[in-house]
C-alpha positions in Angstrom: 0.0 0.0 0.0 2.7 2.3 0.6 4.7 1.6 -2.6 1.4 2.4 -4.2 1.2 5.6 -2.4 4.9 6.3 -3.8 4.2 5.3 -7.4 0.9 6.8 -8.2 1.7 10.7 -7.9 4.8 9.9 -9.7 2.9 8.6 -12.2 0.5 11.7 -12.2 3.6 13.8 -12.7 5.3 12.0 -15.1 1.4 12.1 -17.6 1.1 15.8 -16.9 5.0 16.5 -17.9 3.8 14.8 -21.0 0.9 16.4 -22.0 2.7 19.9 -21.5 5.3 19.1 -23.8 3.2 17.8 -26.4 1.9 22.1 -26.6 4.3 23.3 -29.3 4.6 27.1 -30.4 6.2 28.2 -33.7 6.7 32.1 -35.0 5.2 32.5 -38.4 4.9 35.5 -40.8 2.1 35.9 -43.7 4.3 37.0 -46.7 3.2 39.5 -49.6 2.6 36.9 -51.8 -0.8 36.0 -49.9 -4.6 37.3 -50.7 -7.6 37.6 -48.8 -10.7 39.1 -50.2 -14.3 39.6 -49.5 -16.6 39.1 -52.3 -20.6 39.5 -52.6 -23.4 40.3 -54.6 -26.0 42.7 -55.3 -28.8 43.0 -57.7 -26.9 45.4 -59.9 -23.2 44.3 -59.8 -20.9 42.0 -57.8 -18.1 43.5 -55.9 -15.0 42.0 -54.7 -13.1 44.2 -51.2 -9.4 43.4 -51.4 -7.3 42.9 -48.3 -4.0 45.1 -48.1 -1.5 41.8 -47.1 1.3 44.2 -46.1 -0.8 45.0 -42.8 -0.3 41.5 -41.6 3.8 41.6 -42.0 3.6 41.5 -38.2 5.3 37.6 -37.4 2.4 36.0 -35.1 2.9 32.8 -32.6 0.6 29.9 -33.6 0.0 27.7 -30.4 -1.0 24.1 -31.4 -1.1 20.2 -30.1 -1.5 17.6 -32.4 -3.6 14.1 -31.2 -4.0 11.5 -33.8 -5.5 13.4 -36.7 -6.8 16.6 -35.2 -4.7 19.5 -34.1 -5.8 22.0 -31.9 -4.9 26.0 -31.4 -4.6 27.8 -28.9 -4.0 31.9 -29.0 -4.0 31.6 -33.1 -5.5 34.4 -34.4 -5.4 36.9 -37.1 -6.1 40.5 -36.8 -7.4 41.9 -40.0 -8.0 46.1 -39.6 -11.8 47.3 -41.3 -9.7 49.7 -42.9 -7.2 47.5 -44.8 -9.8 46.5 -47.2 -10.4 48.0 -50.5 -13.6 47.4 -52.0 -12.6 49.5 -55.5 -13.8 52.9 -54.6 -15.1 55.4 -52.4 -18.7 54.8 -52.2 -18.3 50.8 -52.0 -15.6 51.7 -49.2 -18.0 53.8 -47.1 -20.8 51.2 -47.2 -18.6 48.3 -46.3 -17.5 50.7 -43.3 -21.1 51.3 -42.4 -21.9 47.7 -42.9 -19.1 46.5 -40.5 -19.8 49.3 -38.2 -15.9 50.0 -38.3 -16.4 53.0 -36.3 -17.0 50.7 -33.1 -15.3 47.7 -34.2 -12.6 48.3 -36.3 -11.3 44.8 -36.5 -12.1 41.5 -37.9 -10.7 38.7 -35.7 -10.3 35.3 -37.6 -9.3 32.2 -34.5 -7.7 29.1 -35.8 -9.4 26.6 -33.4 -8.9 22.9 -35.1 -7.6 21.3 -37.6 -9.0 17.5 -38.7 -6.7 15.7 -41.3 -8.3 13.8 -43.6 -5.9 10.4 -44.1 -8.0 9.5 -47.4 -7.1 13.3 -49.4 -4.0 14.3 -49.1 -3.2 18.3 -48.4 -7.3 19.2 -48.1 -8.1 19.4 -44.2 -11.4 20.2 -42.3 -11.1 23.8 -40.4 -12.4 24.7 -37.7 -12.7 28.5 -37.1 -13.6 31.3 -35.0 -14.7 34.7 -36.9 -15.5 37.6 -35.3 -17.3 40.8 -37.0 -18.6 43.6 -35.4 -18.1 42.3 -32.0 -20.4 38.8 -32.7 -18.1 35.7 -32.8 -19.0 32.4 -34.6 -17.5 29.0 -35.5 -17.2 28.1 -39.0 -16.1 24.7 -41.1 -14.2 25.3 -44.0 -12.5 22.7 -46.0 -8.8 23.9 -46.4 -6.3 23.0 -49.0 -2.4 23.0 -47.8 0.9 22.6 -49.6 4.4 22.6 -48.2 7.4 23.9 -50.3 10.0 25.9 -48.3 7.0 27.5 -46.4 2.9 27.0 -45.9 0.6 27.9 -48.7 -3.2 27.4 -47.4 -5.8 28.4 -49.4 -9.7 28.2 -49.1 -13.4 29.6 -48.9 -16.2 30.4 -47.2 -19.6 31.4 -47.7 -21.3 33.1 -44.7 -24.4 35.1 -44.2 -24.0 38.6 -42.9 -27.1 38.1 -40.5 -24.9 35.6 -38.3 -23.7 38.8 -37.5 -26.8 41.0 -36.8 -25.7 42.8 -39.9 -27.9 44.0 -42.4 -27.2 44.9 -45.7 -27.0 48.1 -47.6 -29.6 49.5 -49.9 -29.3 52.2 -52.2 -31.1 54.5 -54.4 -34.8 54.0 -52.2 -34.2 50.3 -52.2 -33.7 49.7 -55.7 -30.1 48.4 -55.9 -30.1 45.7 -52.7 -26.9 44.2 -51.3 -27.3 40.3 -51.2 -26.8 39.3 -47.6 -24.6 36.3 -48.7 -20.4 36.9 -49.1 -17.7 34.6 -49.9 -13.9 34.9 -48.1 -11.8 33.5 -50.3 -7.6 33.6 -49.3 -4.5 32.0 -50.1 -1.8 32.8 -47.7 2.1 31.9 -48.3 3.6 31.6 -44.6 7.1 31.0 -43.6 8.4 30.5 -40.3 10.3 33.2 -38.7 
């Protein structure tokens, strides 16, 4: 009874020790190469809002542990700025701003949650992802497409409502040109490690 006493908080120490080491953290940059871009619809003329990549030159830690075919994040997120998107003019700028109620929350905050690798298709995973717009967070599957050759390129897209958001869409001229309330986030991002 007493060696078992001994042995079992050693063997409590020795499983936590091992879980913490199997947290890993790398540096990573998103490179000028990379795109990310809005794009929706209206009943008049699609419209596509460009993201500026040289605001995310910042290098960012990814957290991650990896368990069989999942790996899960922790603190991985991207901050993307209202104003680093460029919808192709003025006007289109201005109601994307009002839109995304910028003024109050001038950030779009994506959070890498999970990964699930699919062992049947090689480089296409299932994402799992946080998205937060005007101050409303929700989680989002996306399937995910990944190559490695002297860095990351990951590339993928997403169709989302802006109502998850308790957005609404634009109308112009009384009502007759009408914003559709469905966009599409399409990105490929080259990454290195720092």
């Amino acid at each position: 009874m007493k060696r078992l006493l001994f042995i079992l908080p050693c063997l409590v120490f020795i499983s936590f020790s091992q879980l913490d080491s199997a947290i890993s953290s790398k540096t990573v940059r998103i490179t000028p190469k990379s795109e990310l871009q809005i794009n929706g619809t209206s009943n008049v003329k699609d419209f596509t809002c460009q993201y500026e990549i040289q605001n995310l030159n910042e290098p960012f830690r990814i957290h991650y542990e990896k368990a069989n075919d999942i790996i899960r994040f922790e603190k991985s997120e991207i901050i993307l700025k209202n104003k680093g998107f460029d919808c192709g003019g003025k006007g289109i700028n201005n109601d994307f701003h009002s839109l995304l109620q910028s003024n109050l929350y001038p950030n779009i905050t994506l959070k890498l949650k999970e990964i699930k690798l699919n062992p049947h298709k090689k480089n296409i995973v299932d994402a799992l992802i946080d998205i937060e717009i005007a101050g409303l967070a929700n989680a989002y599957h996306m399937r995910t497409e990944f190559y490695y050759n002297q860095g990351w390129s990951i590339s993928g897209k997403l169709k989302l409502n802006i109502k998850d958001f308790d957005l609404e869409a634009p109308k112009k001229m009384f009502g007759l040109v009408v914003v559709s309330d469905d966009i599409e986030i399409n990105f490929k991002l080259e990454i290195e490690e720092c």
